[in-house]
N, C-alpha and C positions, 0 to 999 in steps of 0.2 A: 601568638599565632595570628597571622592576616585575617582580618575579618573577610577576606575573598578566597579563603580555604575552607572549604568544610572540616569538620571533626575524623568524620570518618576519610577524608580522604588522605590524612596524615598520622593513621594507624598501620604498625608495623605489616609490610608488605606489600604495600599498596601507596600506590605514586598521587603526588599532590595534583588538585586538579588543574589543571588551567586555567586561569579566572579569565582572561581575554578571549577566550576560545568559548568556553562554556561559562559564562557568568553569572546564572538565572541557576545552577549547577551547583561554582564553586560557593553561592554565598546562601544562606537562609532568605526567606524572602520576610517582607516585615509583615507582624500580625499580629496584634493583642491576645495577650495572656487570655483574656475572655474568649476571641474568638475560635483560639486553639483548642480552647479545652472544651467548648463547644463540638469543633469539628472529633477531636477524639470520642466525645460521648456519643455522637452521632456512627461517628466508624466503628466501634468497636460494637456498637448496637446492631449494624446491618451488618457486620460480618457473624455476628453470634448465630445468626439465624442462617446462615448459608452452609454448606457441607463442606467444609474446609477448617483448617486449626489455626491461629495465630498465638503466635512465641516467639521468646527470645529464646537467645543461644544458651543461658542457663534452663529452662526450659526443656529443651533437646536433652543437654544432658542427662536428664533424670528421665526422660521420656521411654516406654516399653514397645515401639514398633509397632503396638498393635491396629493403629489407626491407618486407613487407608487413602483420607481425606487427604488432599492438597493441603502442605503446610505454606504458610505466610511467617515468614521469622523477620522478625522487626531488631535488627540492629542499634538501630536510634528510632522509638519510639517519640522520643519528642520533636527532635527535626521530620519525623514521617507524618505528624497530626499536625504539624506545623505548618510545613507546606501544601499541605490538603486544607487545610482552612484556609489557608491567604489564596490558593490557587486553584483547588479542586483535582480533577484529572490529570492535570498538566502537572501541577503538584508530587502525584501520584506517580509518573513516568519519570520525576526529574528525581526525584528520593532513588527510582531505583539506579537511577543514572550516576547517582550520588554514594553505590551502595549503602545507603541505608535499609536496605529490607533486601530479601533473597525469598528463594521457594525451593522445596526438592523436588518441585513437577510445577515447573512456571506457568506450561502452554494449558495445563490442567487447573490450575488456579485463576487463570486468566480466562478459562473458559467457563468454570462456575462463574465469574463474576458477572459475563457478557450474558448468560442464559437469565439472569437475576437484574439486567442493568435501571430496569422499569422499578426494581424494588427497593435498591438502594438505600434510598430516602422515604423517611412516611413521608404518606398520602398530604399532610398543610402542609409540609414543608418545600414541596415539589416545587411550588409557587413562589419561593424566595432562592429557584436558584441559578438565578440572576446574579446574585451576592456570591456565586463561586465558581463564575465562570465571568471567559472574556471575550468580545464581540473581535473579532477576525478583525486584522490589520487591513489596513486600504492599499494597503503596499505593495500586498496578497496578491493581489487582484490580476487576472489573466490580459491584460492591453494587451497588448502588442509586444511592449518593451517587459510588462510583467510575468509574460507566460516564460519571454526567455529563460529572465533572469529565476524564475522558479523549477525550470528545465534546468538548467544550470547548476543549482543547488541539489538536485540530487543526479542526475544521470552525468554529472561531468566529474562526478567524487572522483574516479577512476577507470578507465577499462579494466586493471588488471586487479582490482579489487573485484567486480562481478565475476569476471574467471575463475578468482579462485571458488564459489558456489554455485556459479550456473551451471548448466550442460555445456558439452562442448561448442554446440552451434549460439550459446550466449541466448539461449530465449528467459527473455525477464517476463512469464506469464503463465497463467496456469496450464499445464499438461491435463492428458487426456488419458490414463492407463486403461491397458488390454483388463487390470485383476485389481484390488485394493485387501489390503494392504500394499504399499508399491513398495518398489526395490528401488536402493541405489543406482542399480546397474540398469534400471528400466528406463531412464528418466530421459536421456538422450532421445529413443525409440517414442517417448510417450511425449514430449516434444515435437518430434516430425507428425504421429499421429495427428495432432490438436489441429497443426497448418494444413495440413491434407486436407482436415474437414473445411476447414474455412475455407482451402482455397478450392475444394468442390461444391460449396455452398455459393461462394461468389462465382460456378464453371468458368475458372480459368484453366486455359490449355491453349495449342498454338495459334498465336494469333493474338490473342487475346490482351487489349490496353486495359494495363492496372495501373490504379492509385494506391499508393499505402500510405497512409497519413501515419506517422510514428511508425518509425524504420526499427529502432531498437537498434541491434547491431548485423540486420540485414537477413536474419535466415530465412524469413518467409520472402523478401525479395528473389532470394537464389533460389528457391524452392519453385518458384514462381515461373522465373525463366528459364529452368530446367526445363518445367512442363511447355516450354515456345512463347512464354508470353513476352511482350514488353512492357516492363516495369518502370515507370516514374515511382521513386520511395521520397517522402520529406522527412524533415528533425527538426528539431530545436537546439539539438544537444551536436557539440561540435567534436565530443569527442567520439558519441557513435557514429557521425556522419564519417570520421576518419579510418575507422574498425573497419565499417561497413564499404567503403571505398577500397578498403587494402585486400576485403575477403570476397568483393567483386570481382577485383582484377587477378587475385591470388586463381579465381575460379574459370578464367578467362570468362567472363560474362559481361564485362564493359560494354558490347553494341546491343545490351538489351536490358540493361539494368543505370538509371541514370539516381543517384541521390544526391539531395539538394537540400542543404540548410535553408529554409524557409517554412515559414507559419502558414495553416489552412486558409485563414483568411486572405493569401494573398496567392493564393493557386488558384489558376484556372486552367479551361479545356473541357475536354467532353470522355470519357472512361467510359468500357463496356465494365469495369468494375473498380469498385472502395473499398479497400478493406482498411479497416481501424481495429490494434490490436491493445486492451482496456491504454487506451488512449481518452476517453468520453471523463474518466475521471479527470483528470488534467484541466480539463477544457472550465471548469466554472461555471455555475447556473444562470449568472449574468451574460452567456455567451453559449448558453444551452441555442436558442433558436436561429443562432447564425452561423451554429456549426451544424446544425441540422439543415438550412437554407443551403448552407456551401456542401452537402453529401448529396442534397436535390439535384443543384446547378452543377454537379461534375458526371452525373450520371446522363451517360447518352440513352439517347430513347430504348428503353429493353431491358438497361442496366441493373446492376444488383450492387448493395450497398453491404457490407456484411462484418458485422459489429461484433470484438468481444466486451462484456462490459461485466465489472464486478457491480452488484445490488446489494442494498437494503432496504427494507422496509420504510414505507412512506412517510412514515409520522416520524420514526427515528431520523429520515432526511431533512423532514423540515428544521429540528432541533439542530442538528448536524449543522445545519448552513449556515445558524445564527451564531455557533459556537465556533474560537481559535480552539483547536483539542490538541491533546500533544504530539499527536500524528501531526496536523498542521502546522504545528511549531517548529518540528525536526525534522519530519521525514519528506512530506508532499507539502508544502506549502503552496496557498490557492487552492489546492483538488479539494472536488467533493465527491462522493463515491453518490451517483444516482438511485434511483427506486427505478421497477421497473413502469410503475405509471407514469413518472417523469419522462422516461423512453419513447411511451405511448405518446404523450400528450405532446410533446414537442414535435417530433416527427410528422404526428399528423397533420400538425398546422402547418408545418415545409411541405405538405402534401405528398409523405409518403406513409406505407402502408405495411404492416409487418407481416408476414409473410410464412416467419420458422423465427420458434423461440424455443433455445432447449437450454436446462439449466445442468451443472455439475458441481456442484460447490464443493462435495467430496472430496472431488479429484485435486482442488488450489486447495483442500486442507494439507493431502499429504504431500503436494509441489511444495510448501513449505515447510514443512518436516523437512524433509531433504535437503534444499536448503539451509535453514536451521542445521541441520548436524554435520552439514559439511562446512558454515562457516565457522560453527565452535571449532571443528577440528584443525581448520585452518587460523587459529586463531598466532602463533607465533608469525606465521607469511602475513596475518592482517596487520599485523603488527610493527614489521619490517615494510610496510610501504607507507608509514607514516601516522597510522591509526589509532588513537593512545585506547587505555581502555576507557574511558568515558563513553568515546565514541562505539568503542564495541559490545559493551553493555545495553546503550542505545540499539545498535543496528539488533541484537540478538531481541530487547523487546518488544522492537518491530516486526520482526518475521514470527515470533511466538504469540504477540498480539493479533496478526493475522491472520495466523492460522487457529487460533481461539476463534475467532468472528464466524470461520465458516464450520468449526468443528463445533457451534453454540447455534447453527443455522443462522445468526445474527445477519450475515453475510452469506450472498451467493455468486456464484458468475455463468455468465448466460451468453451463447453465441446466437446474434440474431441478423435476420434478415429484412432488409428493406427496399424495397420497389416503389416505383411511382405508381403502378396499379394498383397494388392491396392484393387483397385474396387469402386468406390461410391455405399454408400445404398440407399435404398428408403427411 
């Protein structure tokens, strides 16, 4: 066997991995015997005390149903304490990537562990865990030339890979539902909903000069100029700038609708309104105060700045920024998901003012549900455009990891408001 094939990935049924594609994946990472068995005594310790089962598949077998707990079934227990010792978390997402472990309620398993993330580890130990974690690449980093290239890496994978899980009008963001639990079939509707509010929070209507910093694949543009406005929309990503150009003109809305591959920092002009939709993540805390300086300087005197942004908690941010996590390894690379005092505290020094903060984390728990089960079931079409399953495994522990953060309140996201005056509304 290549030492750049894992074990499990040349078990009957199941296709070898790619070592040049996925490399960190196809091989084990190195890590002493001591330090493995370390991290196992340590894992099997913090998982004992959590309300969840781990097993293997002889395990199962003999098992009587009656537990209600989230199961953890470890495949390759040694490759899974393996890569958690040499790597931590990152570890931890690449085993599943590796199938070595499985769940029969992932997003429930994943959601005990994010309610419990503080507890993990005892209390001395918390302090050495530097030793299993890794400081963010410099590479990461949102320049100029790095934001691209990290736009690039996720929102250029496909158009026709988002299609097959988004709604129709392609919004990559949380919805807004009329009822929760949501529907399938709500999801398009609770989509238009979400843009409505924004776009009556920023009062656009005719006449109206907007900014959209992060276009996506343009529906709040078209929603926009619907309502009479003239929309300036930017990107980074060349292949939404191209969507969004075909579903402008498809719309006849070209004399009011302009998108432009270019970066915030190099927009200028004067807007009666900004809209950013969780675009804030993207942007990197090193370039927190000049994305906030550039929402100042586009707003024409009166204007309204009107932000979605997914939050977490402050102290977990700080940790977060020092740490590459496996999210930043595969999915967002450079993002860092803010706090809402980061929101505060920057802004205010751009000399704006928050105005309306309303939070729904709820509602992005179940937008990703939905997701989630429409891209499992799409998983043959995921397949047939190029996708092997490594990659689908991945994308499925992201949108389940997700929607754990906000279904754990780990995470929330919050639509807000900003003015050069200040003031809270009613």
């Amino acid at each position: 066997m290549s030492p750049l094939v894992s074990a499990r990935a040349t078990e009957p049924g199941l296709l070898p991995i790619d070592a040049e594609r996925w490399p960190d994946v196809a091989r084990l990472p190195r890590a002493s015997a001591l330090r493995t068995a370390v991290a196992r005594t340590l894992v099997e310790r913090a998982l004992s005390r959590l309300p969840l089962r781990t097993v293997t598949p002889r395990d199962l077998s003999s098992a009587d149903g009656s537990s209600s707990a989230p199961t953890l079934t470890l495949h390759d227990p040694r490759a899974f304490h393996r890569r958690i010792g040499a790597d931590g978390l990152i570890g931890f997402g690449e085993s599943y990537m590796a199938d070595e472990w499985d769940s029969d309620d992932l997003v429930g398993l994943l959601t005990v562990l994010a309610r419990h993330v503080d507890d993990l580890a005892p209390a001395p130990l918390r302090r050495l865990r530097g030793a299993w974690v890794h400081h963010r690449p410099r590479n990461d980093r949102n320049s100029l030339d790095g934001a691209r290239r990290n736009i690039h890496r996720h929102y250029d994978l496909s158009n026709e890979l988002f299609a097959l899980f988004l709604d129709p009008g392609l919004t990559y963001s949380s919805a807004v539902f009329d009822s929760l639990p949501a529907r399938a079939a709500d999801l398009e509707a609770a989509q238009h909903r979400k843009i409505d509010r924004l776009l009556d929070l920023a009062r656009v209507g005719p006449g109206t000069r907007l900014l959209e910093i992060g276009t996506g694949w343009g529906e709040l543009a078209l929603r926009a100029a619907a309502r009479g406005a003239h929309v300036r929309t930017i990107t980074l990503s060349a292949e939404q700038r191209t969507k969004a150009v075909e579903r402008v003109r498809a719309a006849g809305l070209s004399d009011r609708v302009d998108v432009e591959l270019r970066d915030y920092r190099r927009t200028s002009g004067r807007y009666d309104a900004v809209v950013s939709v969780e675009m804030i993540e993207a942007v990197g805390p090193e370039y927190w105060p000049g994305y906030f300086g550039s929402l100042r300087d586009l707003l024409a005197p009166g204007g309204r700045a009107v932000l979605q942004a997914i939050t977490m908690p402050h102290d977990r941010m700080l940790v977060t920024a020092r740490t590459h996590t496996w999210i930043s390894k595969y999915v967002f690379p450079g993002g860092l998901i803010p706090s809402r005092e980061a929101i505060a505290r920057h802004s205010a020094a751009a000399g704006l003012g928050i105005v309306h903060d309303a939070g729904y984390g709820e509602h992005y728990a179940e937008t990703l549900r939905l997701w989630r089960e429409r891209f499992l079931d799409q998983e043959k079409a995921v397949e047939a455009l190029g996708f092997d399953r490594v990659f689908r495994r991945m994308w499925e522990l992201y949108l389940a990891y997700s929607e754990a953060g906000f279904r754990a309140h780990y995470l929330d996201v919050r639509q807000i408001v900003l003015t050069t005056t200040g003031g809270q509304e009613g």
